[in-house]
Backbone as a ProteinNet text record, in pm:
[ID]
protein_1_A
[PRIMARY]
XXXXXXXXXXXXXXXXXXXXXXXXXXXXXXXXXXXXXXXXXXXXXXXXXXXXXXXXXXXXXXXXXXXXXXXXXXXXXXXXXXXXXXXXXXXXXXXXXXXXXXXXXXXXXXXXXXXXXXXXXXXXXXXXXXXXXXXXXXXXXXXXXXXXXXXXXXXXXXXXXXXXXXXXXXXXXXXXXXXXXX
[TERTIARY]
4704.6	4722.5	4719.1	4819.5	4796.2	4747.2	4739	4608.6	4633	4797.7	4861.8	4789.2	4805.6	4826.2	4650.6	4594.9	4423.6	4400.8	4449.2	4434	4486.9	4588.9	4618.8	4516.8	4498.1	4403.8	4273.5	4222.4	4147.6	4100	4249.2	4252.6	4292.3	4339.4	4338.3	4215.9	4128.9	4030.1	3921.1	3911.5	3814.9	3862.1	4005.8	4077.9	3979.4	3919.9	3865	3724.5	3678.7	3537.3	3450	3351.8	3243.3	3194	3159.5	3026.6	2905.5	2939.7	2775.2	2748.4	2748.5	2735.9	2665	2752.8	2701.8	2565.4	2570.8	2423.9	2334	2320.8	2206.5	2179.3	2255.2	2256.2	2173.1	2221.5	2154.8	1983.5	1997.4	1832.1	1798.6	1817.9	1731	1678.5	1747.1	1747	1669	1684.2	1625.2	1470.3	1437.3	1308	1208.2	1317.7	1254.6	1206.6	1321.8	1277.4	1168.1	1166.2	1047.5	943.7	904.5	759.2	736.1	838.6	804	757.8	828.5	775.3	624.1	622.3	472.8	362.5	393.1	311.3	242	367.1	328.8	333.7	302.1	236.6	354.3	488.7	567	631.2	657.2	655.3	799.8	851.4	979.7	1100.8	1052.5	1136.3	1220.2	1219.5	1307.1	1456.5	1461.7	1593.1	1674.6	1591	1601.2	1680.8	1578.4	1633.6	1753.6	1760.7	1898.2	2004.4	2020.3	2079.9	2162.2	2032.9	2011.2	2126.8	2058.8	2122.2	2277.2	2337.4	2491.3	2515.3	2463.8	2580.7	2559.9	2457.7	2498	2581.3	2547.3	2634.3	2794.8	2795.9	2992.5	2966.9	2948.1	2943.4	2960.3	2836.8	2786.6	2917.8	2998.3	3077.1	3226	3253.4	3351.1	3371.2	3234.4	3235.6	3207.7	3166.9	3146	3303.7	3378.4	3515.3	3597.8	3559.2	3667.6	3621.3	3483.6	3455.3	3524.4	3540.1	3622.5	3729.7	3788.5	3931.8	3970	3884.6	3921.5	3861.4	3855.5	3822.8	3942.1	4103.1	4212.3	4315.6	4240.9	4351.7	4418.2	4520.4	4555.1	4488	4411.6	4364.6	4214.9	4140.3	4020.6	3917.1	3963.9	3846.4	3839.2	4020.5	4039.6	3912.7	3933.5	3845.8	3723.6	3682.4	3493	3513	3567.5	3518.3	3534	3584	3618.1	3492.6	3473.2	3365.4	3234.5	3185.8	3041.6	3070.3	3153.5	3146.5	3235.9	3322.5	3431.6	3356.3	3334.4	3325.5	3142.2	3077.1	2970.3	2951.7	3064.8	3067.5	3136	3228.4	3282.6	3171.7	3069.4	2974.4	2871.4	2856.2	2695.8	2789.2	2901.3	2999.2	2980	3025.9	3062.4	2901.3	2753.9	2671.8	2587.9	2635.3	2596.6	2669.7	2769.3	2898.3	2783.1	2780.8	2718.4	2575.8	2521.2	2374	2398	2489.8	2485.8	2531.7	2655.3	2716.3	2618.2	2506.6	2424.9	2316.7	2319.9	2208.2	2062.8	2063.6	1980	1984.1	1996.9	2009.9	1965.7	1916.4	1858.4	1811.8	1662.2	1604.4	1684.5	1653.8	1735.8	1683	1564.2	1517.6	1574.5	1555.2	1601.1	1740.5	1797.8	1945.9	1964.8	1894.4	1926.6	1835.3	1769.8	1715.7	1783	1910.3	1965.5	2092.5	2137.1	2248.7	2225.9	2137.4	2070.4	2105.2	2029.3	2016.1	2139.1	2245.9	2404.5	2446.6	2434.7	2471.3	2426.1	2309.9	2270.9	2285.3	2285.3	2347.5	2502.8	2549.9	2737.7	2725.6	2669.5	2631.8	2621.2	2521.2	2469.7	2583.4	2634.7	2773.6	2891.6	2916.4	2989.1	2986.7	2878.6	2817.4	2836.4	2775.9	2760.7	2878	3030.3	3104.5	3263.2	3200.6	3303.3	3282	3119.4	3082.8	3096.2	3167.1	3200.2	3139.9	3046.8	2946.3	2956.3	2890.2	2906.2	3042.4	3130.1	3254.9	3323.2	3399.6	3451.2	3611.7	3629.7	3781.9	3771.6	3936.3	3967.7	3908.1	3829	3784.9	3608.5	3592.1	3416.8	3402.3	3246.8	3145.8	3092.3	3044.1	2954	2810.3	2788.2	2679.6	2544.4	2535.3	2400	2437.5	2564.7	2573.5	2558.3	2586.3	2556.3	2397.9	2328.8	2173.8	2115	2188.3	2151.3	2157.1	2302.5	2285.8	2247.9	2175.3	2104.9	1971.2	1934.1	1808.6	1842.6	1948.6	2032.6	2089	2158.9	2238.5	2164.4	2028.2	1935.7	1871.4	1856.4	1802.7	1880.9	2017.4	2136.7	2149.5	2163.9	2201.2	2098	1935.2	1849.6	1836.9	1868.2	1866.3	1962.3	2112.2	2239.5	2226	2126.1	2161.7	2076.7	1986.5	1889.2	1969.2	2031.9	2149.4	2217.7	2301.1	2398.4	2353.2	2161.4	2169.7	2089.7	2074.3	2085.7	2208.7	2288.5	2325.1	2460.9	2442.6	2471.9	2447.6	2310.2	2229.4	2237.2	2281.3	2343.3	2463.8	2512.8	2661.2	2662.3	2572.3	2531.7	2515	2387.8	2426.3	2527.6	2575.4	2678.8	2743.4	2860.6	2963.5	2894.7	2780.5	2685.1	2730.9	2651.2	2701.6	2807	2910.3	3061.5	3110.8	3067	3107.7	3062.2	2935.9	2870.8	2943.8	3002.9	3088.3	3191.9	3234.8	3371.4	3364.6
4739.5	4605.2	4509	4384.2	4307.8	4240.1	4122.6	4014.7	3899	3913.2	3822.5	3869	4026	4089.1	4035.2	4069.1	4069.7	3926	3836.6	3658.8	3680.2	3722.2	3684.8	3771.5	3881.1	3963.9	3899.2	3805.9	3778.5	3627.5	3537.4	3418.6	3449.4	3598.4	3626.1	3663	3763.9	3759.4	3635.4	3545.3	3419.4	3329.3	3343.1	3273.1	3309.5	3390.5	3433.6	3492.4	3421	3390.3	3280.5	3352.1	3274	3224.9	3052.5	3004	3009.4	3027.4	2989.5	3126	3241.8	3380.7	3401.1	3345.2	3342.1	3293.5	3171.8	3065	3135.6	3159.4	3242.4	3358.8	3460.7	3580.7	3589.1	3495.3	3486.1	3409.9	3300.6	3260.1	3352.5	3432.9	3542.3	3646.8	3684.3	3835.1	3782.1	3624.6	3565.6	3520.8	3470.9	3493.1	3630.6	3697.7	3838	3928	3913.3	3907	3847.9	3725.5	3643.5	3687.3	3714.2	3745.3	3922.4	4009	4097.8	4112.3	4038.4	4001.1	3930.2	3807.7	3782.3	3828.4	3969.5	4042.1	4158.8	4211	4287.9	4226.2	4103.4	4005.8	4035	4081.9	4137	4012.9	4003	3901.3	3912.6	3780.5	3759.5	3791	3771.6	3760.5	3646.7	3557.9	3446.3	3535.2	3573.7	3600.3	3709.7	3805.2	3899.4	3827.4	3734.2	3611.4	3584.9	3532.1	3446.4	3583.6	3669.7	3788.5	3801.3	3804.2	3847.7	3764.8	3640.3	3485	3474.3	3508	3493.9	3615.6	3748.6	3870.3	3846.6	3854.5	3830	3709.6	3632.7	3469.7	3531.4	3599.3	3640.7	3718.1	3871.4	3970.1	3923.9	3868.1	3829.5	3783.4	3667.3	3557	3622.6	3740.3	3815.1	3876.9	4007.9	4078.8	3980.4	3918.8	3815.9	3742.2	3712.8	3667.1	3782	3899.2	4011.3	3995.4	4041.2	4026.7	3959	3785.7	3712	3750.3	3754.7	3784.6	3913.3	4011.4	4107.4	4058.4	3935.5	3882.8	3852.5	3821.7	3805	3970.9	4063.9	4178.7	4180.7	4261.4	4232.2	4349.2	4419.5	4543	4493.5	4458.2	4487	4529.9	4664.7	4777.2	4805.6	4771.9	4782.6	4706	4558.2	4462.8	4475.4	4525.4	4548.3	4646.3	4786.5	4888.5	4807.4	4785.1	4725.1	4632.6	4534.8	4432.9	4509.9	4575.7	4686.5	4799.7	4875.1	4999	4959.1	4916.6	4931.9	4861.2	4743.6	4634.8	4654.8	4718.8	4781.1	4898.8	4989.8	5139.2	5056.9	4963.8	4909.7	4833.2	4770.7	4694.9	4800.7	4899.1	4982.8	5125.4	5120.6	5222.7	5130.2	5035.2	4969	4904.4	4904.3	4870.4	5019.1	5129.8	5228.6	5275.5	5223.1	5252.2	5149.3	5046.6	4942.2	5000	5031.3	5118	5233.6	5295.8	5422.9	5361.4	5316.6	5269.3	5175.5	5138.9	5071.4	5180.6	5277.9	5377.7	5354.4	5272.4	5239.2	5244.5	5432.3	5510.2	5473.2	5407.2	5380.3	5482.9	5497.4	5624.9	5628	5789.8	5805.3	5710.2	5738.1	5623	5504.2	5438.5	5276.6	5300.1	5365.3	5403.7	5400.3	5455.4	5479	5367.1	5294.2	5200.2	5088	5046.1	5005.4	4989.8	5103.8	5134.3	5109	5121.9	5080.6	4929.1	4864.4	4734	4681.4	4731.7	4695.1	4705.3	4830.4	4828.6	4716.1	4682.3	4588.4	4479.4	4408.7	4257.4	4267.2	4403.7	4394.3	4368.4	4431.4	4422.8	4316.3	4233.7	4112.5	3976	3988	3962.4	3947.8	4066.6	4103.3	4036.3	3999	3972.8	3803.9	3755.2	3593.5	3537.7	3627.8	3532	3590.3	3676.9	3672.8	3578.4	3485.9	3374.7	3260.7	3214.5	3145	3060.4	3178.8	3117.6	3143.2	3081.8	3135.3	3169.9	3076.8	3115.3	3005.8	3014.9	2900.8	2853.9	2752.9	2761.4	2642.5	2656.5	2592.8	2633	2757.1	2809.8	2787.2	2748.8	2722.4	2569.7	2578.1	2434.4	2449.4	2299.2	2282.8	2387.4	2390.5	2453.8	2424	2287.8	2250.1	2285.4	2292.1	2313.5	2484.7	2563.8	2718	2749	2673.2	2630.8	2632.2	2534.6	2512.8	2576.7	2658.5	2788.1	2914.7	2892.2	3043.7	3083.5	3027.1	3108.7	3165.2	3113.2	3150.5	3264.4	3275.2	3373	3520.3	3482.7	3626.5	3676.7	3569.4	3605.4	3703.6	3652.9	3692.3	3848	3854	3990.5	4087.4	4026.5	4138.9	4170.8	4110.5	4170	4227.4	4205	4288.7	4427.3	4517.1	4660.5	4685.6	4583.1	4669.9	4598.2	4532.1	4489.9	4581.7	4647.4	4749.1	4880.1	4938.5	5045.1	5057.6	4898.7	4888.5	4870	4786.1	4814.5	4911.6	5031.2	5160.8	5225.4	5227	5309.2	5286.4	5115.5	5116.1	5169.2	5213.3	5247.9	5399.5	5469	5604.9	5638.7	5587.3	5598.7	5550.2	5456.1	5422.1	5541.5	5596.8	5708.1	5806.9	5869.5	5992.3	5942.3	5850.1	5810.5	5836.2	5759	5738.3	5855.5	6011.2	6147.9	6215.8	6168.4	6230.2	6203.8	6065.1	5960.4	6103.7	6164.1	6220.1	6355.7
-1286.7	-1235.2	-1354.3	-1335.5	-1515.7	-1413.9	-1566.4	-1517.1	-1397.3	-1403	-1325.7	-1146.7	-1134.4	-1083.5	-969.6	-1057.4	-1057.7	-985.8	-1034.4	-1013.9	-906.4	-835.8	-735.2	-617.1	-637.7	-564.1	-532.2	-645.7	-636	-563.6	-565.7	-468.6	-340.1	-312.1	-144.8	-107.5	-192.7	-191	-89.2	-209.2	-199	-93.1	-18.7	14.1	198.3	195.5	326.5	315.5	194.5	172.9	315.4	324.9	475.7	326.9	349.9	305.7	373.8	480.9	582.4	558.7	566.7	581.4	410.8	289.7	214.1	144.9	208	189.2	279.1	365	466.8	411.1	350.5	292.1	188.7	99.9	-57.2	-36	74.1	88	128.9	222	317.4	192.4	128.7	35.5	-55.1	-84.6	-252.7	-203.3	-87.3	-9.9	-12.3	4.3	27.8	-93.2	-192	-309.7	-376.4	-351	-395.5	-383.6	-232.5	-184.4	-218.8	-248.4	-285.8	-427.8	-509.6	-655.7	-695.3	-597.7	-582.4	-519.2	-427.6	-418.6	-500.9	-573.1	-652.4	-789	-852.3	-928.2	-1075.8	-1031.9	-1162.5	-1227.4	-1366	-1424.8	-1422.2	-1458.7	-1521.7	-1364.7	-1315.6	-1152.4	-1113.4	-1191.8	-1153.4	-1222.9	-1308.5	-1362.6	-1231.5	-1178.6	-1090.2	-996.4	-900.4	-776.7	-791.6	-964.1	-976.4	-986.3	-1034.4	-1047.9	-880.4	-792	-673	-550.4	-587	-557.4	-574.6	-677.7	-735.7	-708.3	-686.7	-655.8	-480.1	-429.6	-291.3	-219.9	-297.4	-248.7	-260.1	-400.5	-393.6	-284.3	-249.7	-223.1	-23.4	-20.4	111.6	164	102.7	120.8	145.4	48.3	64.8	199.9	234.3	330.1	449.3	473.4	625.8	652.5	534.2	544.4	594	538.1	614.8	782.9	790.2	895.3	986.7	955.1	1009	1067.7	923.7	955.3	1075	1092.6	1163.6	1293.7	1354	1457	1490.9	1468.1	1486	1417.1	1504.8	1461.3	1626.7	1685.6	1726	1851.7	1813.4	1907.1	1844.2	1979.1	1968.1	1940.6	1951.3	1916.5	1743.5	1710.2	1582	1486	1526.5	1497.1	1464.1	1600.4	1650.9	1526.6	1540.5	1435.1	1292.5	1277.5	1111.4	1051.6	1164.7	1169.5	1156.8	1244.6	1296.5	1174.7	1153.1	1065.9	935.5	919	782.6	684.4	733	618.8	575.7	619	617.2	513.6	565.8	472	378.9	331	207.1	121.4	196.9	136.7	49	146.6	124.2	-15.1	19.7	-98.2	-189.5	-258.1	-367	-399	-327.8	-399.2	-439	-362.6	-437.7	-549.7	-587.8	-710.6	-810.5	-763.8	-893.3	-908.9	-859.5	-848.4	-982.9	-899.3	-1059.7	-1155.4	-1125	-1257.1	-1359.1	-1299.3	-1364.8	-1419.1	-1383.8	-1424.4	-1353.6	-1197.1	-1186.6	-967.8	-998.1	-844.4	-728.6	-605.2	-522.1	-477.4	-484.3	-338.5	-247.4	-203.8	-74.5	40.3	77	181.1	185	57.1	35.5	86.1	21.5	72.3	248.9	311.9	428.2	488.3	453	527.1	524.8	391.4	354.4	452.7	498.4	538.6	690.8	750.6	874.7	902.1	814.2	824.1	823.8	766.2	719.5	865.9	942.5	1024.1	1154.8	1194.5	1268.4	1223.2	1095.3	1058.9	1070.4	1080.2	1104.7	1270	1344.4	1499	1524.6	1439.5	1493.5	1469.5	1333	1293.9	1401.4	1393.6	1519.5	1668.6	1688.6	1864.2	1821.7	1731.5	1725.6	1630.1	1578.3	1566.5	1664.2	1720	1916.1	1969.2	1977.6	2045.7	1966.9	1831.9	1775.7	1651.2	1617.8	1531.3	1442	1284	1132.8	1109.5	1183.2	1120.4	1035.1	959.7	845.1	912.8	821.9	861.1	955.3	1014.1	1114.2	1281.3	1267.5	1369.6	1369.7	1239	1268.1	1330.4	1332.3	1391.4	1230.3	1260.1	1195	1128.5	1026	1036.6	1092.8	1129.7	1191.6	1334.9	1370	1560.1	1500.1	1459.7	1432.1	1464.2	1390.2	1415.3	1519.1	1580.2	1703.5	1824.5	1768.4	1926.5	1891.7	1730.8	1705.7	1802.4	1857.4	1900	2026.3	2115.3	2222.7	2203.1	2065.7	2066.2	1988.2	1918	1879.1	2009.3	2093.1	2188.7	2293.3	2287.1	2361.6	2268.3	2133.7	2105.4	2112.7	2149.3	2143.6	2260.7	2397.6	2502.8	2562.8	2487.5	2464.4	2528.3	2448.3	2445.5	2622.8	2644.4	2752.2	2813	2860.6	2980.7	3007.5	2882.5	2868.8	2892.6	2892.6	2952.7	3101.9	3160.9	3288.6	3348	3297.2	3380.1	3402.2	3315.3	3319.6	3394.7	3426.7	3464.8	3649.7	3621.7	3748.9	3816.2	3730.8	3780	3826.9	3753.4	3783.3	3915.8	3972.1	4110	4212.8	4172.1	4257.5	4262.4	4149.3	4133.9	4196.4	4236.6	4291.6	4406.1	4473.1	4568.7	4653.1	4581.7	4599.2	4630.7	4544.2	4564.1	4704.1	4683	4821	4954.3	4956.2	5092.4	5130.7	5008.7	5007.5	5079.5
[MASK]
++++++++++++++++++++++++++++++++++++++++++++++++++++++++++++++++++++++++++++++++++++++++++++++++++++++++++++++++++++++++++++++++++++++++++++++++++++++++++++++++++++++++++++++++++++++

């Protein structure tokens, strides 16, 4: 690829960069960072944060923009998978590439606790910008109205799954049912 080549890859790229996804990403992780550094009393941690701060702000900003974008594919399921699994296995591949390539391996655990979490912030991703949230563009709100229907909508995705295996569970008997009539 020449350089011409690269520049342009790289303004389609940015061109579907999330800011809100980014700014929430980088405080959340640079918080977390923080208090893990001041717990275990290790010196020289501000450089870490900031390290921390600027690769997730790109990184974050990139993958939440694909995300986006695969909210307008033209098959649904295409979408959901891409959103929930692709852009997830692309995130958690390319920070285990920078991991070695840095000489600096992630435990397996970390790894898989890692990859967990990827998956339920893609879920959660997934669930609150179907309902129109954290999205940029001509299709977002404001970020203070995002705010404002967050506690509605964590609330809405954590009771998501036990809706979904009631009311499954409702349907079960019905179809028993339904066979028995016959």
């Amino acid at each position: 690829m020449n350089l011409r080549g690269f520049y342009s890859f790289l303004a389609r790229a940015f061109a579907c960069w999330n800011w809100k996804c980014a700014l929430l990403s980088a405080t959340a992780r640079s918080i977390v960072y923080l208090v893990a550094l001041a717990r275990t009393r290790a010196s020289g941690g501000f450089p870490i944060v900031l390290v921390e701060i600027l690769y997730v702000t790109l990184t974050a900003g990139l993958y939440a923009g694909l995300q986006q974008r695969a909210l307008s594919f033209r098959s649904r399921i295409l979408g959901n998978l891409t959103i929930a699994i692709g852009v997830p296995l692309l995130a958690q591949a390319l920070d285990w590439l920078a991991h070695r390539a840095s000489g600096a391996p992630a435990p397996a655990k970390a790894t898989v606790a890692v990859c967990i979490f990827a998956v339920v912030s893609a879920l959660f991703h997934l669930y609150i910008m179907r309902r129109g949230a954290f999205l940029t563009g001509h299709a977002g709100a404001s970020l203070s109205d995002d705010f404002r229907r967050m506690p509605r909508l964590v609330a809405a995705f954590i009771v998501a799954p036990v809706s979904l295996l009631i009311n499954s569970g409702n349907r079960i008997p019905r179809s028993a049912e339904s066979e028995a009539a016959l």
